[in-house]
N, C-alpha and C positions, 0 to 999 in steps of 0.2 A: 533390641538387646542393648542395653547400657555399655556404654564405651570403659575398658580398663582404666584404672587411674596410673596417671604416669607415675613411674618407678622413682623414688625419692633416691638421688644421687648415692654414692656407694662411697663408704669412709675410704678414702688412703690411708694404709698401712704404712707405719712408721718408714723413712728409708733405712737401707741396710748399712748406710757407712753414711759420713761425715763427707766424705766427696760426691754421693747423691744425692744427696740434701743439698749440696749447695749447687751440682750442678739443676738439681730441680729448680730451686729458686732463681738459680740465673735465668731462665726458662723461662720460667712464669716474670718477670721483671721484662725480661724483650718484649712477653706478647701482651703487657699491661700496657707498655709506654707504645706500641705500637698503634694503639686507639684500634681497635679492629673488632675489640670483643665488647660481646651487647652485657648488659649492664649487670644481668645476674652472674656471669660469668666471671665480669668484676671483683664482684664479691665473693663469690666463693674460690678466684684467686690470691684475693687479699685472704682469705680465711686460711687457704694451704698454706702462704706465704710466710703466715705470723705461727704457724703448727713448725715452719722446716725453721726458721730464725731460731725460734725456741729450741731446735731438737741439737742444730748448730751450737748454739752459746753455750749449752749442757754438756757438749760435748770437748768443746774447748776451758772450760770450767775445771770438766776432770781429770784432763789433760795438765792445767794447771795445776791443780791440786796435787797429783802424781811428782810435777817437778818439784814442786814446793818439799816433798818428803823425802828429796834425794838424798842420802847421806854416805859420804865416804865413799862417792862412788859406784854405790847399791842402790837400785832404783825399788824403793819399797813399794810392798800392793796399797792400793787405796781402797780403803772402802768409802761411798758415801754416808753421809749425817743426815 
């Protein structure tokens, strides 16, 4: 009987807030510089790594952007471009 093939790893779903994401990364940053994990795990911590940066900067961008339209005191909605 032929052996299952292993289960191709399972996407992460976006995090739910701007402080999961970055506590994930902190996360994944300890157990990177810790040397402990074998080399695929490397990699597909560096992959999550560069997914939570992005969802980060994004999310501070539109935060930015928000200030940037504040006027007279009235914090206008933003839409993205």
């Amino acid at each position: 009987m032929p052996k299952a093939s292993p289960t191709p790893p399972t996407e992460k779903s976006p995090p739910a807030s701007y402080e999961d994401a970055l506590k994930e990364l902190e996360n994944l940053v300890a157990d990177m510089e810790a040397g402990q994990l074998p080399l695929a795990q490397l990699l597909t911590g560096y992959e999550r790594g560069a997914e939570l940066l992005a969802y980060c900067r994004a999310q501070l961008d539109a935060v930015e952007q928000q200030i940037k339209v504040l006027d007279n005191g009235t914090l206008k909605p933003w839409t993205p471009t």
